[in-house]
C-alpha positions in Angstrom: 1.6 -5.7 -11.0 5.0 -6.4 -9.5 5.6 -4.0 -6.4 9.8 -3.2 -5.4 10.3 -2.5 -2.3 12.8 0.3 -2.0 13.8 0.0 1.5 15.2 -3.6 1.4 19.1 -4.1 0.9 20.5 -5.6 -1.7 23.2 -7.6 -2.3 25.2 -10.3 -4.3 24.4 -14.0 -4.4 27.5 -14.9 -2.2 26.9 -16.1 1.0 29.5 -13.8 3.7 29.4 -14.5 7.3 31.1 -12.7 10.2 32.9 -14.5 12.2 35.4 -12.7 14.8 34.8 -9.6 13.2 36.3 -10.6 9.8 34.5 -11.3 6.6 34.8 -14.5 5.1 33.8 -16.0 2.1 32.0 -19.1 2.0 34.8 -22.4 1.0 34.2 -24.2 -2.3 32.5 -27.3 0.6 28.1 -27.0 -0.1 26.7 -26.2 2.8 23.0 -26.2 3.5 21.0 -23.4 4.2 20.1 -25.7 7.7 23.2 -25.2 8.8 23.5 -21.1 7.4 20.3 -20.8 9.6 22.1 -22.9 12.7 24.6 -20.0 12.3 22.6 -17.3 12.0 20.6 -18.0 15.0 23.5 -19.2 17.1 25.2 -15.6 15.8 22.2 -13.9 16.6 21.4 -15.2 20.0 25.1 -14.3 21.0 24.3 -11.1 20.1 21.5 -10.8 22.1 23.4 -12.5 25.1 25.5 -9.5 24.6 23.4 -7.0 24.5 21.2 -8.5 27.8 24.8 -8.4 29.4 25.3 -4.9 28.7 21.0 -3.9 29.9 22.1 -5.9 33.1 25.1 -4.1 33.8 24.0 -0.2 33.0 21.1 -1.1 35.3 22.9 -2.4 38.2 25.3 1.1 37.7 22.3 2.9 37.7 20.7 1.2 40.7 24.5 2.0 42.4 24.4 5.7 41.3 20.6 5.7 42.9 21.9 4.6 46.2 25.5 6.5 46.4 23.0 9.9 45.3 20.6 9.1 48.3 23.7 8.7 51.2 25.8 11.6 49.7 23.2 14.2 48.7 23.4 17.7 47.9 21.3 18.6 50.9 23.6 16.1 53.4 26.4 18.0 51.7 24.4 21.4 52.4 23.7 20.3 55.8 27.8 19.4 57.0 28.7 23.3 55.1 26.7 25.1 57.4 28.0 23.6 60.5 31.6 24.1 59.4 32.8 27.2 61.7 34.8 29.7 59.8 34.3 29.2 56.2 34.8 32.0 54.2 31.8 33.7 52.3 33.2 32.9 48.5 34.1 29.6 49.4 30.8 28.4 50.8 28.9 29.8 47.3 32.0 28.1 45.0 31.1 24.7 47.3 28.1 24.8 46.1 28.6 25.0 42.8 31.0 22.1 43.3 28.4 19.4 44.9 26.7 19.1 41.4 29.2 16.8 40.7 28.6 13.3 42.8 32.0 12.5 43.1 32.9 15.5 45.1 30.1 15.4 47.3 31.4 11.5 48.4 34.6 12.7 48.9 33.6 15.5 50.8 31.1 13.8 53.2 33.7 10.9 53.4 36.7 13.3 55.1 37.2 13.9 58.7 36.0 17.0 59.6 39.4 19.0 59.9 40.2 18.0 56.7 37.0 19.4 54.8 38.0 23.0 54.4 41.7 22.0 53.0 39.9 20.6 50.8 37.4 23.3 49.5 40.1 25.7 49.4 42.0 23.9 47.4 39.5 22.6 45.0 37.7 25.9 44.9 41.2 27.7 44.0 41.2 25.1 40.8 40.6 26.7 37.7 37.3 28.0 36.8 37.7 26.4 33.3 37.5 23.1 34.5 34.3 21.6 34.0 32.9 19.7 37.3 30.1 17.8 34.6 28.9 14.5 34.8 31.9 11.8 35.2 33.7 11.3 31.5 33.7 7.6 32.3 30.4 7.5 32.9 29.6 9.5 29.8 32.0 7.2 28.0 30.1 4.2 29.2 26.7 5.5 28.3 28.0 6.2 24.7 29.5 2.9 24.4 26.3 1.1 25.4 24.1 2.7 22.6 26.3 1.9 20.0 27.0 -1.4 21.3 22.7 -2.1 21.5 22.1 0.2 18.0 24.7 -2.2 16.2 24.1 -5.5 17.7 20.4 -4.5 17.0 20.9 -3.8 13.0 23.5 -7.1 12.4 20.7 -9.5 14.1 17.8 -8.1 12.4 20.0 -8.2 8.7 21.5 -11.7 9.5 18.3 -13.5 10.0 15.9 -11.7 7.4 13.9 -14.4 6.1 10.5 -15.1 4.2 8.6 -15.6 7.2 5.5 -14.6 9.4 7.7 -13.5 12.0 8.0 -9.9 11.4 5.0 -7.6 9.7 6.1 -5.6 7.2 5.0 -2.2 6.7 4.1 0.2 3.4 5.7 -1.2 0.4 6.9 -4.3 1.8 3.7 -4.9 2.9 2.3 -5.1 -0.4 5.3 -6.7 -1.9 4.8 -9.8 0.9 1.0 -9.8 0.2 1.2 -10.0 -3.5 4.4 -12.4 -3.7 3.8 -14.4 -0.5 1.7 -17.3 0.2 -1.7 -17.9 -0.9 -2.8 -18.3 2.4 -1.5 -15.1 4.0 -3.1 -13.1 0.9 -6.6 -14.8 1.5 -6.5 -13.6 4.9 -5.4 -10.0 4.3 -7.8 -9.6 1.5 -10.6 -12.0 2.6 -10.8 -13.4 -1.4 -8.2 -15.4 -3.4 -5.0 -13.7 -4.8 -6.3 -14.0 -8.6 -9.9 -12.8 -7.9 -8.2 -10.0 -6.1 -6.4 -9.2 -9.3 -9.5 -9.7 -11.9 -11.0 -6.8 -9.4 -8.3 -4.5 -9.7 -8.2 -5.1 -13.3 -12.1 -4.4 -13.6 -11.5 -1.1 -11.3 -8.3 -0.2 -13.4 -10.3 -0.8 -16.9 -13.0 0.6 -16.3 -11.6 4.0 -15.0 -13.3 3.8 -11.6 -10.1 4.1 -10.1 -7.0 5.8 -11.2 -3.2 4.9 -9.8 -1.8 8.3 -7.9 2.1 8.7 -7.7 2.4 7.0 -4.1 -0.7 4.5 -4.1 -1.2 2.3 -7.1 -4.9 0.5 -7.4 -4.2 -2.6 -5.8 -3.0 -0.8 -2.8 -5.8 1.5 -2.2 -7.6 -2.0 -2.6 -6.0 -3.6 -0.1 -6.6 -1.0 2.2 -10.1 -1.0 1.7 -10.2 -4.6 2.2 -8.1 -4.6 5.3 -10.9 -2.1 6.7 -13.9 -3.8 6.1 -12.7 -7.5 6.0 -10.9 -6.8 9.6 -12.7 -3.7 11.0 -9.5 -2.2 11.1 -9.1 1.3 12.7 -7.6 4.5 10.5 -4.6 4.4 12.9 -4.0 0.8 12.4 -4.0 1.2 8.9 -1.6 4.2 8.5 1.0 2.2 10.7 0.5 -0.9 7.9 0.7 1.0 4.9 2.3 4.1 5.9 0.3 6.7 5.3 -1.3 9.7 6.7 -4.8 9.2 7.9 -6.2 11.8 5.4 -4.8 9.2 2.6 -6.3 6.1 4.0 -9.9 7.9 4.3 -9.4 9.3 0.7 -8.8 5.9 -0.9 -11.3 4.0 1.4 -13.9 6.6 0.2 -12.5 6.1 -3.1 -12.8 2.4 -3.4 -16.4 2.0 -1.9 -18.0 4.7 -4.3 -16.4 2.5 -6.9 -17.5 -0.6 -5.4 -21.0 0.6 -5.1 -21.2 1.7 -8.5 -21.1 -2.1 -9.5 -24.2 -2.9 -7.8 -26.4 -3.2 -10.8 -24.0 -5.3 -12.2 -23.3 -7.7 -10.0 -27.1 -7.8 -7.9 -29.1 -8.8 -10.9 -32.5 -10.8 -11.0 -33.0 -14.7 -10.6 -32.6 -16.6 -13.5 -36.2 -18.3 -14.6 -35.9 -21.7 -14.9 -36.6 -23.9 -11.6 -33.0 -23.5 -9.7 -31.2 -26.6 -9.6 -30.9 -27.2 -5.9 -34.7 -27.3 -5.8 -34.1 -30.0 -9.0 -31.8 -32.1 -7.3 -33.8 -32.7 -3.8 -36.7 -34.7 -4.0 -37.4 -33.1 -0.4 -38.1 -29.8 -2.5 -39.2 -31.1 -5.9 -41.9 -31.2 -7.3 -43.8 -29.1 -4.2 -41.6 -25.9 -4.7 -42.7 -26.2 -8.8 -46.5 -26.7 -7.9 -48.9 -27.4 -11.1 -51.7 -24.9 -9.8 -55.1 -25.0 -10.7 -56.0 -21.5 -10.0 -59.8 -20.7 -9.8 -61.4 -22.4 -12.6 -60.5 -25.5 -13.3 -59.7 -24.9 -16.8 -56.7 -22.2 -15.8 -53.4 -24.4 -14.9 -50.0 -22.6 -13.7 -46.7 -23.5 -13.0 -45.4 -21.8 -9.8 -41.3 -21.7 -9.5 -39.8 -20.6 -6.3 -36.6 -18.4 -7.5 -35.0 -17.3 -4.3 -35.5 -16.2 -1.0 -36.2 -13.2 1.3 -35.3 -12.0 4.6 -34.2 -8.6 7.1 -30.8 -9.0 8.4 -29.9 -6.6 11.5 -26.4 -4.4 10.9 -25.4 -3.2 13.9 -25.3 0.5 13.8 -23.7 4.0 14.9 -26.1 6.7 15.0 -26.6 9.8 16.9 -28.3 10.3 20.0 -31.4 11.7 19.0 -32.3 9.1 16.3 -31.1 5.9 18.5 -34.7 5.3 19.9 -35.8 4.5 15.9 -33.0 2.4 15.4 -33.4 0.6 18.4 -34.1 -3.4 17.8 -36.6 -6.1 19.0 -33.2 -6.7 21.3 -32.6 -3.3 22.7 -29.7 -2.9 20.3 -29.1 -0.6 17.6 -29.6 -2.0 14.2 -30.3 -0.8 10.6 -32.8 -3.6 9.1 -31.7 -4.5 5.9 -33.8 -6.3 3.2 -32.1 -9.2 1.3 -32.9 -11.2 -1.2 -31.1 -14.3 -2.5 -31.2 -17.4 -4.7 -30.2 -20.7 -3.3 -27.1 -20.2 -4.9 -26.2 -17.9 -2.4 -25.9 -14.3 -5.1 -27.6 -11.8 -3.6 -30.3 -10.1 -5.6 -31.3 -7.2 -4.2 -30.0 -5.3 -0.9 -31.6 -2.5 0.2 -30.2 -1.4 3.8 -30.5 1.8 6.3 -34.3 1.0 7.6 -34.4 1.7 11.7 -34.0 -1.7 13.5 -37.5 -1.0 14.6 -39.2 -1.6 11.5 -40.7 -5.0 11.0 -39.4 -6.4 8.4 -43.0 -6.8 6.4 -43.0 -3.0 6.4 -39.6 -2.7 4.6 -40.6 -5.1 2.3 -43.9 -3.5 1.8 -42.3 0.4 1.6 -39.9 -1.2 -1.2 -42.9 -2.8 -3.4 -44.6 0.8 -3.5 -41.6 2.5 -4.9 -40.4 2.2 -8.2 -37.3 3.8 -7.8 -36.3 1.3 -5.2 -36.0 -0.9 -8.6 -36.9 -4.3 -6.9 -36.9 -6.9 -9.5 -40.2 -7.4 -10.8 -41.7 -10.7 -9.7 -42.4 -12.6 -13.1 -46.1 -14.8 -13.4 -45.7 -18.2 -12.1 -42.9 -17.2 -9.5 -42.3 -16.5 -6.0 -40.0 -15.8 -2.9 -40.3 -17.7 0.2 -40.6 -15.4 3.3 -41.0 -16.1 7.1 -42.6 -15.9 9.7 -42.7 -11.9 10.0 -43.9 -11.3 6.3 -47.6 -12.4 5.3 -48.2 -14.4 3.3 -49.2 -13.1 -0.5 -48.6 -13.7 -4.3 -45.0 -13.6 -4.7 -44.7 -14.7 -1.2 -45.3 -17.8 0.2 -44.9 -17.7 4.0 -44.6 -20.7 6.8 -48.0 -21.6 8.6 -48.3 -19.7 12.1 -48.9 -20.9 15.2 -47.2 -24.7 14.3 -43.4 -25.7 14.4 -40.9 -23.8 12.4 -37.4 -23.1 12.9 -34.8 -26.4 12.5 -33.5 -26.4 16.0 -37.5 -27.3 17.4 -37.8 -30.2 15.0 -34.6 -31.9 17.1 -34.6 -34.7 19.8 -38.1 -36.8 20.2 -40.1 -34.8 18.5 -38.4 -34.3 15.3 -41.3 -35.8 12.9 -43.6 -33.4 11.8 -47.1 -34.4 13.6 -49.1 -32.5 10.9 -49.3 -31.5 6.9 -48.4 -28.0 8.1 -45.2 -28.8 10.2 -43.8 -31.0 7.2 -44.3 -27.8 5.4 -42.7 -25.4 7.9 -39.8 -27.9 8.0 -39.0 -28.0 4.4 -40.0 -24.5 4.0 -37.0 -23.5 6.7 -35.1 -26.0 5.2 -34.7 -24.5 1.7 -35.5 -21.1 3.0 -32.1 -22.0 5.2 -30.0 -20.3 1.5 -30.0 -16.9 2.7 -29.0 -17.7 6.4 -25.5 -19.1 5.3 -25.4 -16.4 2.1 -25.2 -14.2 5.9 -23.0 -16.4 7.5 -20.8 -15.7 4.9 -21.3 -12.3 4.6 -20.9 -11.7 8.1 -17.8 -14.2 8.2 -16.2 -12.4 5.2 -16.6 -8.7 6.8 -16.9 -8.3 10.0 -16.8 -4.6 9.9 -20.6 -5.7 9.6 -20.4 -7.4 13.1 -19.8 -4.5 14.7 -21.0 -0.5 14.8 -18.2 1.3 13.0 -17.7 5.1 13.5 -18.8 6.2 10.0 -21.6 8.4 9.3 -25.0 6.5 8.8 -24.5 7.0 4.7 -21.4 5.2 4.7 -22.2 2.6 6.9 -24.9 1.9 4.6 -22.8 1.7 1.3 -20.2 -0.4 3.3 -23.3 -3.1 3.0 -24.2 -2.8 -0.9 -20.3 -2.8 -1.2 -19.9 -6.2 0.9 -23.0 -8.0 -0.8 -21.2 -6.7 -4.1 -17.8 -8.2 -3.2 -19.9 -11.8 -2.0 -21.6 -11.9 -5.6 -18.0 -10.9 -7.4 -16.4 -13.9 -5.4 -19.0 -16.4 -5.5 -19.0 -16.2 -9.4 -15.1 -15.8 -9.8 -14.4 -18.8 -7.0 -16.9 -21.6 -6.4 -14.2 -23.3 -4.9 -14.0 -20.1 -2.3 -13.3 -21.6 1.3 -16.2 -19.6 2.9 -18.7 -20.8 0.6 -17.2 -23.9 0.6 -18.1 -23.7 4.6 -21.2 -23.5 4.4 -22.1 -26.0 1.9 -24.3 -28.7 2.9 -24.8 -27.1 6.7 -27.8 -25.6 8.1 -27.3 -22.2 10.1 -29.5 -21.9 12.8 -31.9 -19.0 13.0 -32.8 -18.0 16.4 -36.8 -17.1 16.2 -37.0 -13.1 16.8 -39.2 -11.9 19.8 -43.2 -11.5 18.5 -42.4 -12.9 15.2 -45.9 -12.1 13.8 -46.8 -10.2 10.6 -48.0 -6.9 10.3 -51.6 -6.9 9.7 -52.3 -6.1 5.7 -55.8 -5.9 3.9 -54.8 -8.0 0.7 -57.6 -8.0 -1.7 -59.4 -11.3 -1.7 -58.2 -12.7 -5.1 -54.2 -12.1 -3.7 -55.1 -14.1 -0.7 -57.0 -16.7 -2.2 -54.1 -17.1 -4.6 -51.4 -17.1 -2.2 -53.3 -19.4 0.2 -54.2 -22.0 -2.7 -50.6 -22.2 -3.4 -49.2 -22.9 -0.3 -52.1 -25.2 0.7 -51.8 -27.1 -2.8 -47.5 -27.5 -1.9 -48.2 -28.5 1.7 -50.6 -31.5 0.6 -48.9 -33.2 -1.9 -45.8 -33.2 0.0 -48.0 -34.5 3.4 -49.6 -37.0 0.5 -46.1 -38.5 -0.1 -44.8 -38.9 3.5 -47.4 -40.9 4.6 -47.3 -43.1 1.1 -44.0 -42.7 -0.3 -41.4 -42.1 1.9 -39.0 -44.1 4.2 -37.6 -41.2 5.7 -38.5 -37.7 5.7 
């Protein structure tokens, strides 16, 4: 989609300069455009000059008019009237009349006294018709100074117009510059690349989830959308960029994250089933995360495949007084808990956010599993999620060992090698459990609308996070090569451990717990079995 933009001039391909206030076209000689941009700015500085000359001068006129007012004010003038002995009644009310104009009251306080009533006879005699107004020259002046800054203003802005950052373009031009400009600029308007930006738009278009109106075509009511959540831009901000009323900017941000939502099922799908590949490629992960199981009689063997990865992340959130004490965090803040899941390739699987940032995250995950209509994808036999700390530890879920080493940062400095079978496993365990950490780095990175509390109501707040974990999955399939993915590849993002990070106590019946146990206890040994045997480095 091509976008015109209306308000710019054209004009021919000649190049015509201004020089001493004639036009001239450009000689047969080539010139570069280094020395048309030498001009320009040389032109265009003058002009400034000028125009800095003229500011300097009406201020020191005004800063003289300022002074002359204060020594030959109305009340001096006033004040040397009454004192005058003699002075007919008509006269003194016509003098009056006559000290609105400053020039009369200087002459009149600068006469001798014997000469002041002369001269208010006389000048009061004058003709009524004549105006006694502001000075014409000043007038003149004044007049001449606006044009001269209104014109010198319109040549310098025309003259040195160029394809640059230096100016931000606003409405259509806006879109024209994002669209037609650099690749750079358009990745950080729309926080994606310029062609998965357009396979979006074309999705939307296709699809009928969003129509173009007369004034705002889909890619712009895209953009906008974008611009809101991927800079936590204010409605007021946005109407200045696009030019629009506020009422428009909320329609099409509305708009856009209904349809954006709506593609949740599509784009949040299940794990595929094979073992992922970046448990494949590590022999840090495999075999242990594909464990051979022998599960209560010896006769009964299982392969268990970790598919992905399960975790709360804390949104901040604006809510009103009376429900802030629910929402209140571990960290006094205000927080909707939202559950994620994820596979190591950093898609998303399943979001499921507005929980009070009081809840512990085992009792989200726990509400979920007991409702169907949540639609959480159904665990398949043989598989499972890892979990932390604040989750027990059940079939489909494999949790870290308590009370021993977990988190990367406390395996740094002297103590870095695990002491024990289950600190190798808490390592490894954070390590590959690590995937949805950056998938939030990214997240977070990509929007940061989800940084911060914005002033929605608690039911869009909510749909702006399925809408940002549907735009992460859209991009990571459309781009691998997409630079905040690209970021995070190969890096571990820290995980600060959260305040009482225990489990909430759950009655499992004994055949779960004996399965989930034998699991974990089954990985953690052969893995301890090969770093004391195997391995030169862990």
């Amino acid at each position: 989609m091509t976008y015109v933009d209306e308000d710019a001039s054209s004009g021919s391909g000649d190049d015509v300069n201004m020089i001493d206030g004639h036009n001239k076209r450009q000689s047969g000689v080539p010139s570069g455009s280094g020395r048309r941009k030498r001009s320009r700015k040389a032109t265009g500085d003058a002009i400034v000059d000028a125009m800095l000359e003229i500011a300097a001068a009406s201020k020191m006129r005004a800063t003289a008019i300022m002074k002359s007012e204060d020594q030959f004010s109305i009340s001096k003038c006033i004040k040397v009237l009454d004192e005058m002995q003699g002075l007919d009644q008509r006269i003194y009310f016509l003098a009056l009349d006559l000290f609105e104009n400053p020039t009369a009251r200087e002459i009149f306080i600068s006469l001798k006294s014997e000469k002041r009533s002369p001269w208010l006879q006389r000048k009061c005699g004058a003709s009524s018709n004549t105006s006694i107004g502001m000075d014409n020259s000043d007038l003149e002046l004044d007049k001449m100074e606006l044009v001269a800054a209104a014109a010198g203003y319109y040549y310098y802005n025309s003259i040195t117009k160029q394809p640059c950052r230096s100016f931000s373009p606003k409405g259509g031009g806006f879109m024209v510059e994002l669209l037609n400009g650099d690749d750079v600029f358009c990745r950080e308007m729309l926080r994606m690349d310029k062609h998965v930006f357009h396979k979006l738009c074309d999705i939307l278009r296709q699809r009928s989830m969003l129509r173009d109106t007369a004034g705002v075509m889909i890619e712009e009511q895209l953009t906008i959308f974008l611009n809101i959540i991927g800079h936590n831009e204010r409605n007021r901000v946005i109407q200045e960029r696009f030019q629009h009323s506020g009422e428009t900017i909320s329609r099409h941000f509305n708009n856009v994250l209904k349809a954006i939502k709506s593609l949740s099922r599509e784009f949040l799908q299940p794990p595929e089933l094979a073992t992922p590949p970046e448990i494949l490629s590590s022999n840090r992960f495999y075999p242990y995360f594909q464990a051979l199981l022998i599960f209560l009689m010896p006769s009964t063997l299982q392969i268990q495949d970790c598919i992905g990865v399960i975790d709360g992340m804390h949104i901040p959130a604006h809510v009103p007084a009376k429900d802030q004490s629910r929402f209140r965090n571990k960290k006094g803040l205000l927080s909707q808990n939202v559950l994620a899941a994820c596979t190591f390739d950093l898609h998303f699987i399943f979001i499921y956010p507005g929980w009070e940032g009081s809840a512990a995250d085992s009792r989200v995950l726990g509400a979920v599993l007991d409702d169907p209509d949540q639609n959480f994808p159904q665990i398949p036999e043989g598989k499972y999620y890892l979990v932390d700390m604040e989750y027990s530890n059940m079939r489909g879920f494999i949790a870290p060992y308590q009370g021993v080493r977990y988190h990367l940062k406390e395996f740094r400095g002297a103590n870095q090698l695990p002491g024990n079978v289950e600190e190798l496993f808490n390592h490894r365990h954070c390590c590959l459990r690590n995937a949805i950490q950056r998938s939030f780095d990214v997240l977070k990175t990509r929007f940061p609308i989800l940084k911060l509390a914005p002033q929605y109501s608690f039911q869009i707040q909510r749909d702006i996070v399925i809408a940002a974990c549907v735009l992460h999955n859209f991009i990571r399939g459309e781009e691998r090569n997409d630079w905040l993915f690209r970021s995070v590849e190969g890096v571990t993002i820290d995980e600060l451990p959260d305040l009482d990070e225990q489990p909430e106590i759950q009655l499992l019946s004994s055949i779960q717990d004996q399965f989930a146990l034998s699991l974990r206890d089954s990985i953690a040994s052969a893995m301890w079995d090969d770093f004391l045997n195997k391995w030169d480095q862990w």
